[in-house]
C-alpha positions in Angstrom: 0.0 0.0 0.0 1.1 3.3 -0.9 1.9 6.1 1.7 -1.2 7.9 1.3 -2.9 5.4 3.5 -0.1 6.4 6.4 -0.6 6.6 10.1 -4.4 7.3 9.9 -5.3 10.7 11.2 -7.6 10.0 14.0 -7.3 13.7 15.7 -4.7 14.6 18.4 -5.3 11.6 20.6 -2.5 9.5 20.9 -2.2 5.8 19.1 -2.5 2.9 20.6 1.2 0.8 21.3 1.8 -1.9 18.4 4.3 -4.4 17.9 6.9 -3.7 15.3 5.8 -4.4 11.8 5.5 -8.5 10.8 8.8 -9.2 9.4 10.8 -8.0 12.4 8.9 -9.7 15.0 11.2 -12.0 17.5 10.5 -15.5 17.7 11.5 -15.6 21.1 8.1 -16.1 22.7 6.3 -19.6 21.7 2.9 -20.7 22.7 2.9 -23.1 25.7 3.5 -26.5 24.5 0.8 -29.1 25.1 1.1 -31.2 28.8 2.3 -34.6 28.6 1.1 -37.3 26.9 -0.7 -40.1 28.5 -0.3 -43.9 28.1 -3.2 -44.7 25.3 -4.3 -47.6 27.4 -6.2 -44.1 29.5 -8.1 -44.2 26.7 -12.1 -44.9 26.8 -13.7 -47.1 23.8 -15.4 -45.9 21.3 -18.5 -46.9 22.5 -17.4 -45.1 25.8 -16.9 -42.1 24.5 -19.8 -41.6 22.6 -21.4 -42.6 26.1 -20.0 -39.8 27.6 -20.3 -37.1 24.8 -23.6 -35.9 26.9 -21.4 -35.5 29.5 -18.6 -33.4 27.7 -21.1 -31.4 26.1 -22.9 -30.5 29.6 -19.3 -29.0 29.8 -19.3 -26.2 27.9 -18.1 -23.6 30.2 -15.1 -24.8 30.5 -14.6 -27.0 26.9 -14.5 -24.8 23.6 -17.9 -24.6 21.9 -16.6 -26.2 19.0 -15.4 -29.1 20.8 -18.6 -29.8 22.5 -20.3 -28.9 18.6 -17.7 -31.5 17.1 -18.6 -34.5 19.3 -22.2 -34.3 18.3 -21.2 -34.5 15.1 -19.3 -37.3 15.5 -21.0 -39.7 13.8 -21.8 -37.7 10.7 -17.9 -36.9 9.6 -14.8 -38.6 9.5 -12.0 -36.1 8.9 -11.0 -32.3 9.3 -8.4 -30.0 7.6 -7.7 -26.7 8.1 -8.0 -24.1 5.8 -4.9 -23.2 3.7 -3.5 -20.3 5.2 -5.1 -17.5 2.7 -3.5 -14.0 2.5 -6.8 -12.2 2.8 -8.7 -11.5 5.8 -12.3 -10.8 6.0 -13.8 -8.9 9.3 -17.3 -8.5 9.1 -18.9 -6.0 11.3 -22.6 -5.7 12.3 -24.2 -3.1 13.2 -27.2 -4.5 15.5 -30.2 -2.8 15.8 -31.2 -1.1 12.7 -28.8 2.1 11.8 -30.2 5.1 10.1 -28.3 5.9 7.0 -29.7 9.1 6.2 -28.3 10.4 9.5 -25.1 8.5 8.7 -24.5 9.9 5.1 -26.7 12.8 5.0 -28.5 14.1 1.9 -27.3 17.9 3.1 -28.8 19.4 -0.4 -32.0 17.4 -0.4 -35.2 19.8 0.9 -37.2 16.1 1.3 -35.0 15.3 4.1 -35.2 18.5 5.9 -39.1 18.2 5.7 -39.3 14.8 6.9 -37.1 15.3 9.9 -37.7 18.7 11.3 -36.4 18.1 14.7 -33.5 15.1 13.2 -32.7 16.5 10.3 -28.8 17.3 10.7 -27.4 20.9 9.1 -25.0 21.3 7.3 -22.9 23.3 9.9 -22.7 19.5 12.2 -21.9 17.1 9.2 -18.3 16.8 7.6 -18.5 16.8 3.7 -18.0 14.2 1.5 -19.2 15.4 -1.6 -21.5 18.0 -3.5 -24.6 16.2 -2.5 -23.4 14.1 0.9 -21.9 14.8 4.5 -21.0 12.6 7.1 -22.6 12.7 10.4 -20.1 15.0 12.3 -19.5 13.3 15.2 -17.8 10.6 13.0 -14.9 12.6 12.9 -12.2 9.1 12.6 -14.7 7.9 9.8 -14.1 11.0 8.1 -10.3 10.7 8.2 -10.2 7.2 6.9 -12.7 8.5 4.2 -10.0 11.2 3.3 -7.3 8.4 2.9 -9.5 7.0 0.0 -10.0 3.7 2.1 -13.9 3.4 3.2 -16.3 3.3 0.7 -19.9 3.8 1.6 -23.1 2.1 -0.7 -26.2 3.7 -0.9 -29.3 2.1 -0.8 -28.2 -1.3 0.3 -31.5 -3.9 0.7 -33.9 -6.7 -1.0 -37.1 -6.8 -2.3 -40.0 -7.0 0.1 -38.3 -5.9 2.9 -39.3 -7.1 6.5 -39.3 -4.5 9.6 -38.4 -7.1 12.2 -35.5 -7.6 13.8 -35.2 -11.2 14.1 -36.6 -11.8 10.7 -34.4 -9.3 9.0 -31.3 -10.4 10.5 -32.0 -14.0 9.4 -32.7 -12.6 5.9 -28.8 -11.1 6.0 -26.8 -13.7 7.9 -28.5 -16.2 5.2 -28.6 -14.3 2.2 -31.8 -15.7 1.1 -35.0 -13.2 1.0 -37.0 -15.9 0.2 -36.3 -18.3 2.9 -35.3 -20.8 0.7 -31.5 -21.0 2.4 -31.3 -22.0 5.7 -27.6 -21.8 6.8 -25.3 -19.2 6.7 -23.8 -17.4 3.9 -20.3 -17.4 5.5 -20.7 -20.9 6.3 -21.4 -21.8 3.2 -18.3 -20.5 2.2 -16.5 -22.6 4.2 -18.7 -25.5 3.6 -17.1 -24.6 -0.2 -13.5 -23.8 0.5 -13.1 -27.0 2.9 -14.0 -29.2 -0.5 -16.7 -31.4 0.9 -14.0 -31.7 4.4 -14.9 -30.4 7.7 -12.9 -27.4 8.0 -11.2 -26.5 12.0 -13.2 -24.0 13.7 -10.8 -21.1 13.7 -10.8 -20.6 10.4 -13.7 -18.2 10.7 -13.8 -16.9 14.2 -16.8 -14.7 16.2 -16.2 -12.4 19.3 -19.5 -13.5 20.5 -21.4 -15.7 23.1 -22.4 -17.9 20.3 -21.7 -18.4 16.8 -23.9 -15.9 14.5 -25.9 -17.6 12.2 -23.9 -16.0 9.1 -21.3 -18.5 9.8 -22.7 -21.7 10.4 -22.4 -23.9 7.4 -23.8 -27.7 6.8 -20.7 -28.3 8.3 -18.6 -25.5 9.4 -19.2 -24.0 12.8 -17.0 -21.1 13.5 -15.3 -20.7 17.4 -17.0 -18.1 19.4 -16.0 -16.6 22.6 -16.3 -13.0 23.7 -13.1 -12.9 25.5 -9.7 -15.0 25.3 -9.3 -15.5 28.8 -13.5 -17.8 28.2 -11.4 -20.1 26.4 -10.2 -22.3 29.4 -10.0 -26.1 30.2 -9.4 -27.5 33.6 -9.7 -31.0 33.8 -8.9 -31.5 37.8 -12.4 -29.6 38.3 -14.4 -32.2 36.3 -15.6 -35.7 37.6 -12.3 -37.9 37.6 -14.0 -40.4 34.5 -14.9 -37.9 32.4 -12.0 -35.8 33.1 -9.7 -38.5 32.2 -11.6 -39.1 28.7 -11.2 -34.8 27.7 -7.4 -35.5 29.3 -6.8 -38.4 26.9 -8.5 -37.2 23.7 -6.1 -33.9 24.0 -2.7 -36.1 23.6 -1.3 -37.5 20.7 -1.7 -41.7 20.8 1.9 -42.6 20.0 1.1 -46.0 18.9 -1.7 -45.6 16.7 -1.2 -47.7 13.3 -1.9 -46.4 10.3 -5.0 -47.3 9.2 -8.6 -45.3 8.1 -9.3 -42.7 10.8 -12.2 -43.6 13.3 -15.1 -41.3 14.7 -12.4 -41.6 18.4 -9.3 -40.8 16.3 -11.2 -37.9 14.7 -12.4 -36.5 18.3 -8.9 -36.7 19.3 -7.5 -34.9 16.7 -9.3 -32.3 16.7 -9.9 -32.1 20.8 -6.2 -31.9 20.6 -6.3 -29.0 18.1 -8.8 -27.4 19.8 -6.9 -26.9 23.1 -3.9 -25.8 21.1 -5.6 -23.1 19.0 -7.1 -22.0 23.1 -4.0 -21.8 23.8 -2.5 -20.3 21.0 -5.7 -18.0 21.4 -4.6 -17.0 24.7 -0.8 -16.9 24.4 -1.4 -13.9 21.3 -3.3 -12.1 23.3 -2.2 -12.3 27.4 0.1 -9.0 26.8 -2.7 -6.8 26.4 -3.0 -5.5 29.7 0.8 -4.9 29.5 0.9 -3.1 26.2 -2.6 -0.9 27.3 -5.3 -3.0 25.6 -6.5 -3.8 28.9 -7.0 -0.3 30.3 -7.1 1.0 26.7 -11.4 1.9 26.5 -10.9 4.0 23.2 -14.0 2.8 20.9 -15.8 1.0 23.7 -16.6 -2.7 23.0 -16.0 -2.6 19.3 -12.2 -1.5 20.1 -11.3 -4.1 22.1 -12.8 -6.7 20.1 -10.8 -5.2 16.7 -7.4 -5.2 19.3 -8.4 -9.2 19.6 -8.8 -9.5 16.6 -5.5 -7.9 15.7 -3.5 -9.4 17.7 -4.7 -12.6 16.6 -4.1 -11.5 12.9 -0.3 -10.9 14.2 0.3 -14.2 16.3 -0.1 -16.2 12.3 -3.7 -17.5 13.2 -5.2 -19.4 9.9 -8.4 -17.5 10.8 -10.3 -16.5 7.5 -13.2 -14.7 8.6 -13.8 -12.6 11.8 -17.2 -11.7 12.9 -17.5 -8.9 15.4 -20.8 -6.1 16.4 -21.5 -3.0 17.6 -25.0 -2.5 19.1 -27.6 -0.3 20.2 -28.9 1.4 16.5 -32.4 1.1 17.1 -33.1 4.5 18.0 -36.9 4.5 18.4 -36.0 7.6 20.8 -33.9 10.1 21.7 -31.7 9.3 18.4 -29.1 12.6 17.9 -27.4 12.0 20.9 -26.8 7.9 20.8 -26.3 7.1 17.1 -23.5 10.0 17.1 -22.0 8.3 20.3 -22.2 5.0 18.8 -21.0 6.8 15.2 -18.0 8.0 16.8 -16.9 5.0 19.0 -16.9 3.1 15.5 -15.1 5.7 13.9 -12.1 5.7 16.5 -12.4 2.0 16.5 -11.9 1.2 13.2 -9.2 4.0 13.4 -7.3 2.0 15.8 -7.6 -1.3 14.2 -6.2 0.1 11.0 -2.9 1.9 12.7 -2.5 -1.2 14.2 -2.7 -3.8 11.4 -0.3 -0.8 9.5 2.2 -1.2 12.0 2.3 -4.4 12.5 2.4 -5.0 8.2 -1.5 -6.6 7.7 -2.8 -3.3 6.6 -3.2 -4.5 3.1 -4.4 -8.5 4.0 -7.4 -6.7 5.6 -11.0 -6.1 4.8 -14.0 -4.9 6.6 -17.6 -5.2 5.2 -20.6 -3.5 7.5 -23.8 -3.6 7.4 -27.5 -3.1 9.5 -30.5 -5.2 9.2 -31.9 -2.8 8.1 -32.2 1.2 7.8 -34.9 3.5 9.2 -38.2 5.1 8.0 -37.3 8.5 6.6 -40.1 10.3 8.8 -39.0 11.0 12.3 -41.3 9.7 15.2 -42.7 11.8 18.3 -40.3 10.9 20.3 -37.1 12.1 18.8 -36.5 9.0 16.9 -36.9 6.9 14.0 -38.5 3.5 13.5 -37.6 0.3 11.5 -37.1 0.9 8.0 -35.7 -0.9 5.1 -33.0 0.5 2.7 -30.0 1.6 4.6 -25.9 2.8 3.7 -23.4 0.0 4.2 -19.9 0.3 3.9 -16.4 -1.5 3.1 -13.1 -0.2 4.4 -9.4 -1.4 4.0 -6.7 -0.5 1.9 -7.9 -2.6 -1.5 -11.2 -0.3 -1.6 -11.6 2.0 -3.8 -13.0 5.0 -1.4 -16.2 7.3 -2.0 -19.8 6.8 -2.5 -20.8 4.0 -4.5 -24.6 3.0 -6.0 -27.4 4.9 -6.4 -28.7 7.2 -3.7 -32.9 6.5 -2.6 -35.3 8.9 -3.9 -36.6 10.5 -1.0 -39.7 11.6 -3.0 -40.9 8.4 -4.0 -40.4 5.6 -0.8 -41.8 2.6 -0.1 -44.7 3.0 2.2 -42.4 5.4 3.9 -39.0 3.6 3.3 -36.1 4.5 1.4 -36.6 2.7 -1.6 -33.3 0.3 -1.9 -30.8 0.6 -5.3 -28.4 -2.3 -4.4 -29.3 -5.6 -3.3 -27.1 -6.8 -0.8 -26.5 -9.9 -2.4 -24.6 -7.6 -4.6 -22.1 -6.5 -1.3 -21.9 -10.4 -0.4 -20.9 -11.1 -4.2 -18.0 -8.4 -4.4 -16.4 -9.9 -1.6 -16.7 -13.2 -2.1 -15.1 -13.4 -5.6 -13.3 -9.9 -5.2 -11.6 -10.9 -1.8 -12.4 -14.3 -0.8 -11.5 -15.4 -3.8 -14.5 -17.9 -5.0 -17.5 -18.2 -7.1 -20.3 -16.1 -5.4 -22.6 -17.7 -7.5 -22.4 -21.1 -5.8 -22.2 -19.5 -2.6 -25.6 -17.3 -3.2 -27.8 -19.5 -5.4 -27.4 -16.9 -8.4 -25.2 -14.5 -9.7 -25.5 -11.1 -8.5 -23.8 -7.7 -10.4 -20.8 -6.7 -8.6 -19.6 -3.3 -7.3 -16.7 -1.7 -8.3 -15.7 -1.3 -4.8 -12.4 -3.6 -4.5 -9.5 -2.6 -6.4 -7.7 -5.2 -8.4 -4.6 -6.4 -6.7 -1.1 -6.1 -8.4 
């Protein structure tokens, strides 16, 4: 990436401590290595295990979620790979809740607006230009700056036909990419489901800092690792029953003796319980210095910023991880909406800001994308109470330093809506379809049931 891009300007607040760019990191500091094996003869049967995969699953607190996933699975597969270790990142970022785009990127020379919103409406005087036409809500002031550096493109517009007002309904319509219904897992998973070639794939190649997985990234047979902190991925087997404890002991060693021969549904559970306490670990070990280097006290961007300094430093410690799944909530501004969207607006901005410097200084900056988007936007007509209320067409954005910054698509009409509603211009299967065969690198049409026209968004690499 050129030097344009630079040390983002964020303002005159100082930048969070990185480690030194890729190449020059020490290899000093390794991951803990794995205990010590046990005899194989610990081992439980088959028929024992599978006995006791209740019991493992009860232990969920304190086994990763996508052990406990993969042993009742267990009799459906009979191998796992990971991933190949791709060069491009994705980090997909949800805004929960609903955010209003026309308070986002404001139509500042569009009288339809003004009338609509006489108590929301924002001025020009409290926006920060992006064009002629445009302005950016001004308390997005690190948005702004990214804007300048020609890396954050925003979309019009961005919807599907027949759009539904409910939460849970919309967001199921998103994470699945199918309007009609017809698609029951996620979009992201069926990625994955793809990529892994008819394999299961290890859970860390897509990766949510969440309580549970988000339905965008559960395939047929990928499930992604979630956990909303590091430290949640723990495993303590002297604080379990001693027969159960023993089994989780003895499926995370190697079996020395094993001959080779076709791997069983046992060898298969030991395999990957063994690599699912080594990617905890390794987890863990990339990011137990954040306290030390500031991330622990560091509060800039709220909850978003600490999850993009996870994800960062997991980016830096060589992780295989393809996808990463993160959200900012509280958009649905029924009331009171000035104050808490440009709070929220700005703690993404100086989020994002971070995340950037960071993956810049520690040489990922151009491995990096981030696509985010709302279930949907909100009606254009502000409510009594100083808000809006669930719309339909909404502004989504991509940022990174392969995007080719500005606005992009067609801006809604505001004086012929839908029953109220921006009217959208770009389907989102559209967004999904740029990045999958822009970025991720595969045919979107398998992945989306049809193709969809792509945006000129994502600059060709060279």
């Amino acid at each position: 990436m050129n030097d344009e891009c630079g040390m983002m300007k964020g303002g005159d607040h100082p930048q969070d401590p990185v480690d030194a760019p890729a190449q020059n990191r020490q290899a000093t500091a390794q991951p803990p290595a794995p205990a010590q094996p046990i005899h194989h003869s610990q081992f439980p049967s088959r028929r024992e295990f599978l006995r006791q995969g209740a019991s493992l699953v009860a232990l969920a607190g304190t086994v990763p979620a996508f052990l406990a996933q993969t042993v009742q699975a267990a009799g459906r597969h009979s191998g796992a790979r990971a991933l190949r270790d791709g060069e491009k990142i994705l980090v997909v970022l949800q805004l929960a809740g609903g955010n209003d785009g026309l308070n986002t990127v404001v139509p500042v020379t569009n009288d339809a607006y003004y009338r609509a919103r006489p108590q929301l409406a924002l001025p020009g005087r409290q926006t920060l230009k992006l064009d002629g036409d445009f302005a950016l809500n001004g308390a997005a002031v690190d948005l702004k700056a990214l804007y300048d550096t020609e890396h954050l493109a925003f979309v019009h517009a961005v919807g599907y036909p027949n759009p539904n007002r409910s939460h849970f309904k919309s967001m199921d319509i998103w994470h699945t990419a199918s309007p009609e219904g017809r698609m029951h897992d996620g979009w992201l998973g069926r990625y994955f489901d793809n990529a892994c070639g008819g394999e299961d794939c290890d859970s860390t190649a897509g990766i949510a800092l969440a309580e549970e997985s988000p339905l965008a990234m559960r395939g047929e047979r990928f499930l992604p690792l979630a956990f909303e902190r590091p430290e949640s991925l723990t495993w303590h087997a002297a604080a379990r029953p001693a027969p159960t404890g023993r089994a989780v002991t003895a499926l995370n060693q190697p079996r020395p003796l094993d001959p080779p021969q076709p791997e069983t549904n046992l060898e298969y559970l030991r395999r990957v319980a063994l690599e699912a306490r080594l990617s905890a670990e390794k987890i863990q070990w990339a990011t137990r210095d954040d306290g030390a280097r500031g991330g622990g006290r560091n509060t800039r961007g709220g909850a978003l910023g600490r999850d993009l300094r996870t994800v960062a430093r997991l980016i830096a410690a060589g992780m295989q991880t393809r996808v990463y799944y993160v959200s900012l909530g509280g958009f649905d501004t029924h009331a009171n909406q000035l104050n808490r969207q440009s709070g929220l607006l700005r703690d993404l901005g100086t989020a994002l800001m971070d995340f950037f410097n960071t993956l810049k200084a520690q040489g990922d900056l151009e491995r990096v994308l981030v696509l985010s988007f709302s279930e949907f936007g909100r009606r254009v007509a502000e409510n009594g109470s100083r808000g809006t209320d669930h719309g339909s067409g909404s502004v989504a954005f991509l940022a990174g330093a392969a995007v080719k910054g500005g606005l992009h698509g067609t801006p809604g009409d505001l004086d012929n809506l839908d029953r109220g509603d921006v009217r959208y211009t770009t389907d989102f299967r559209s967004l999904y379809a740029t990045v999958l065969d822009g970025w991720l690198g595969v045919r979107s049409a398998q992945i989306l049931g049809g193709e969809f026209p792509k945006l000129d968004v994502i600059a060709r690499r060279r």
